[in-house]
C-alpha positions in Angstrom: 0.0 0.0 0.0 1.6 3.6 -1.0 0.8 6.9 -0.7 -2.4 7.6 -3.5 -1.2 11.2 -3.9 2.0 12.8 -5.4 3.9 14.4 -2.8 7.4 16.2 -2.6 9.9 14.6 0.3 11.8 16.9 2.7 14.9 15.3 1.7 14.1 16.3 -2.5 12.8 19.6 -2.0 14.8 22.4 -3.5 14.7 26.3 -3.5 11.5 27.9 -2.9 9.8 24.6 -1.7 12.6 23.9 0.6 12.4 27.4 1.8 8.3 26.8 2.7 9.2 23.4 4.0 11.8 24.9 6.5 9.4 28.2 7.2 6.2 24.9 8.0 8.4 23.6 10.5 9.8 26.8 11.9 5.6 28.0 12.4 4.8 24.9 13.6 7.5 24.3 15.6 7.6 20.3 14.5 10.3 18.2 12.8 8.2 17.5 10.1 6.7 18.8 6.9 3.1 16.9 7.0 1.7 14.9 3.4 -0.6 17.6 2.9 1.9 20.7 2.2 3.9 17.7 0.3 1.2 17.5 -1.8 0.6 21.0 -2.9 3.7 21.0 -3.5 3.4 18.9 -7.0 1.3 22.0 -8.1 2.7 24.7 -9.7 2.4 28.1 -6.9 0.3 26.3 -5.0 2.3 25.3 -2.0 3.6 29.0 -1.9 0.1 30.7 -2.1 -2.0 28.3 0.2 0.9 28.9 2.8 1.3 32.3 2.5 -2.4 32.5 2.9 -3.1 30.3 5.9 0.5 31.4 7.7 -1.3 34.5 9.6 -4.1 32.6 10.9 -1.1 29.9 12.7 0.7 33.4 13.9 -2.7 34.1 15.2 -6.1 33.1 16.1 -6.1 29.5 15.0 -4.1 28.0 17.9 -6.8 28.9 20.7 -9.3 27.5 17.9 -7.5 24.0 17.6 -7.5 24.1 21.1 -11.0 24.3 21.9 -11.1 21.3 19.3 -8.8 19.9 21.1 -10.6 20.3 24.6 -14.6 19.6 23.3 -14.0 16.8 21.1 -16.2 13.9 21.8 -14.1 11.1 22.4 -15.7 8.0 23.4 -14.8 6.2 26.9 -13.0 3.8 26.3 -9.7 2.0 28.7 -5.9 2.7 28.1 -3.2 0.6 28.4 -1.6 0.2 31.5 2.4 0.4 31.9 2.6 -3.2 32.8 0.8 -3.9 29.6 3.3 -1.7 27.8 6.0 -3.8 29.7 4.9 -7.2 29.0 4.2 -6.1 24.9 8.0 -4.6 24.7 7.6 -1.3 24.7 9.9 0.0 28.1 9.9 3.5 29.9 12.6 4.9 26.7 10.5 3.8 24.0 7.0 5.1 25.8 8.3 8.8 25.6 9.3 8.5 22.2 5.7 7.3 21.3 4.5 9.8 23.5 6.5 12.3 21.3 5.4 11.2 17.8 1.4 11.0 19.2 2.1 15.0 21.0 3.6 16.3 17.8 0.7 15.0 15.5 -2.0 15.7 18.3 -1.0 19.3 18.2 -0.2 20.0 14.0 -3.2 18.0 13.2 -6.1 20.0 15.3 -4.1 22.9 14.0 -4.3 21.8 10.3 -8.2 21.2 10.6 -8.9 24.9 11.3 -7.1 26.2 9.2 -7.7 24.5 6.4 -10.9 24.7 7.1 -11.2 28.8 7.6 -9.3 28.1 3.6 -12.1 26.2 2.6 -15.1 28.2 4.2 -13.6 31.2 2.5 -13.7 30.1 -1.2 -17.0 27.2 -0.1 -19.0 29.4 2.6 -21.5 27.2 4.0 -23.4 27.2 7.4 -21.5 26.1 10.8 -22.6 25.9 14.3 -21.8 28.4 16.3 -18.2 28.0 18.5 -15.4 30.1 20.0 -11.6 29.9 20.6 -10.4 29.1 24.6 -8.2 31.9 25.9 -4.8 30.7 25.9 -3.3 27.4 24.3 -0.6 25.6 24.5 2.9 25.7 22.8 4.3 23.4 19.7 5.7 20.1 21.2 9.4 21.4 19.9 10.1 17.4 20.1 12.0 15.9 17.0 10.2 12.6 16.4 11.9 10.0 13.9 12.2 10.2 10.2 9.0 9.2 8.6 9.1 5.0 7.2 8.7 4.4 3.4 6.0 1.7 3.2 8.6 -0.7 1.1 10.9 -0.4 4.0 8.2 -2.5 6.7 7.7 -5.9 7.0 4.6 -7.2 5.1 3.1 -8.1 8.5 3.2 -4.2 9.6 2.1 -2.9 6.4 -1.1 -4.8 6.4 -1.7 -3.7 9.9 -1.2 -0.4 9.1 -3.6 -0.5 6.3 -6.3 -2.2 8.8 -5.8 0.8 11.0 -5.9 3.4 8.2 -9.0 2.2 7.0 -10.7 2.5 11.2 -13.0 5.8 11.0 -13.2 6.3 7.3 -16.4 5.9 5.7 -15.1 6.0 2.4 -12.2 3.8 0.6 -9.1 5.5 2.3 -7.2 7.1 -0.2 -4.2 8.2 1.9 -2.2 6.9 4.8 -2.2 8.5 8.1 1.4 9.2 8.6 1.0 9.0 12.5 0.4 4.8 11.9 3.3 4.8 9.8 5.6 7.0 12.9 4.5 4.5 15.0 5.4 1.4 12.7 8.5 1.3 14.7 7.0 -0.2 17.2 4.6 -3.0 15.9 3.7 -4.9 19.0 2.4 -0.9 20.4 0.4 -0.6 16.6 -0.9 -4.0 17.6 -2.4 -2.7 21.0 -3.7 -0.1 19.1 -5.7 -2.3 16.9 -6.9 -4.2 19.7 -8.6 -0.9 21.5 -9.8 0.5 18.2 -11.4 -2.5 16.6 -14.4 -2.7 18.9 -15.3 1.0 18.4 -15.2 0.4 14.3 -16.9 -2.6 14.4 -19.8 -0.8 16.6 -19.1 2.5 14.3 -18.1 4.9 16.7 -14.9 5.5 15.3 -17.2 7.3 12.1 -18.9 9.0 14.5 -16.2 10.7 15.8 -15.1 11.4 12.5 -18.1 12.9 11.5 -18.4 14.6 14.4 -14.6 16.6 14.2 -15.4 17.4 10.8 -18.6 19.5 11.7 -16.0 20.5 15.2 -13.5 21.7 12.1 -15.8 23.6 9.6 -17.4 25.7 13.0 -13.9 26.7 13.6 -13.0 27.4 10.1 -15.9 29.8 9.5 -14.8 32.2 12.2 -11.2 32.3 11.3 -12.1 32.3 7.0 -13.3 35.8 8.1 -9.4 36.8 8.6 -8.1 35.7 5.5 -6.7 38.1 3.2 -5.7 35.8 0.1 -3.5 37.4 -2.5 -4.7 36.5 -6.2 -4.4 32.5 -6.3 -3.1 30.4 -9.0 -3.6 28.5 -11.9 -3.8 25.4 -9.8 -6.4 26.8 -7.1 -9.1 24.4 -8.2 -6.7 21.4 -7.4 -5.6 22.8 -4.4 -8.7 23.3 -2.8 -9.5 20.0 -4.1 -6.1 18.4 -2.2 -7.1 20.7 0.7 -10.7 19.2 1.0 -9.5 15.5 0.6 -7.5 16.2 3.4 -9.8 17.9 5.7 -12.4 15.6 5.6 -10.9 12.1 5.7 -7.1 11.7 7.1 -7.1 15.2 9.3 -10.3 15.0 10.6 -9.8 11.3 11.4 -6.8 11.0 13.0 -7.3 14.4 14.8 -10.1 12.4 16.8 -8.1 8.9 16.9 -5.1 10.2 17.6 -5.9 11.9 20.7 -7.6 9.0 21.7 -4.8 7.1 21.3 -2.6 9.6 22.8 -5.2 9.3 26.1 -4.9 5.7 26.1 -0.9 5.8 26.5 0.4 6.5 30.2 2.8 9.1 31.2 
């Protein structure tokens, strides 16, 4: 299973690209440069535009909306893992913290990515939201460097399928594109395996849609307010496409994992 979209890696990325790569990270304050930006960046100005459009919002307003995303999603109750169970699966005190790190670095640019893609959207595809409002102060970027994403080809067959399985939990269509968080936390199969374990009884019952459904609606509310900040300089030629990538995104990997993943993240002790 590989990536369905085109994409631009970090480590081929040259002149201006490179330059909005590094200027991602530096905003964000993460390590990495997420599929979504890797994909506008196969279209001609489109990389540079939508980031130079949405880059206020991040400076501004959107953190204290992600955070009240963050804060009211409705995640269903469901048990963690305990450390002994961590233990006794092979994952020890060193390795916990570095899952820790990879789950903290998506939990904070995904929540992040769904409003502000979001305000992109409702700004070009104004359509009503329910009515919501940013918290007062928000957290700061992890500043963690988590591992250099896998290549599919590089994991055991065994992996890969189990990725794929847990790519597929929340999606209600055919998934098109793989969550990248899964594929972080490949590194540690016998913790994705855990993972599958919790989650499968939520998909099978379809709460795992729910909450899909559910963040998306979350997403769009927050996007209204902050569309009304946008100041977009004359888009190009590829606009049409990038919105399209933009919308893909939105409302199937980044409004999925932003649920699952903190979920996940809830489930794994300090």
């Amino acid at each position: 299973m590989a990536e369905s979209v085109p994409s631009v890696l970090e480590s081929e990325a040259r002149g201006e690209i490179a330059d909005v790569y590094a200027d991602i990270r530096k905003v964000l304050g993460t390590s990495v440069v997420n599929l979504v930006w890797r994909n506008l960046a196969t279209m001609p100005g489109a990389l540079e535009w939508t980031w130079a459009t949405v880059r206020p919002l991040y400076l501004g307003d959107a953190p204290l909306h992600a955070e009240n995303v963050r804060r009211t999603i409705a995640l269903p109750d469901w048990p963690g893992f305990s450390i002994d169970t961590l233990l006794a699966a092979g994952v020890d005190e060193t390795e916990r913290a570095l899952i820790r790190d990879v789950l903290d670095s998506y939990q904070y640019t995904n929540a992040l990515a769904l409003v502000v893609l979001s305000a992109l959207l409702a700004h070009y595809e104004p359509r009503p939201a329910d009515a919501v409002s940013p918290v007062d102060t928000a957290p700061p970027a992890p500043g963690t460097k988590i591992p250099e994403l896998p290549p599919m080809e590089a994991l055991d067959p065994e992996v890969t399928a189990l990725v794929a399985e847990l790519n597929s939990f929340g999606e209600d269509t055919e998934p098109q594109l793989i969550a990248s968080m899964y594929r972080h936390l490949a590194y540690w199969p016998s913790y994705l395996a855990l993972v599958r374990t919790m989650l499968a009884p939520l998909q099978r019952e379809g709460r795992l849609n729910a909450l899909t459904l559910s963040t998306r609606v979350l997403g769009h509310a927050h996007g209204a307010i902050l569309a009304k900040q946008l100041k977009p300089a004359p888009p190009p030629d590829t606009l049409k496409p990038a919105l399209a990538s933009c919308r893909l995104f939105v409302e199937h990997p980044i409004a999925r994992m932003t649920g699952l993943c903190a979920m996940i993240r809830r489930a794994t002790p300090e």
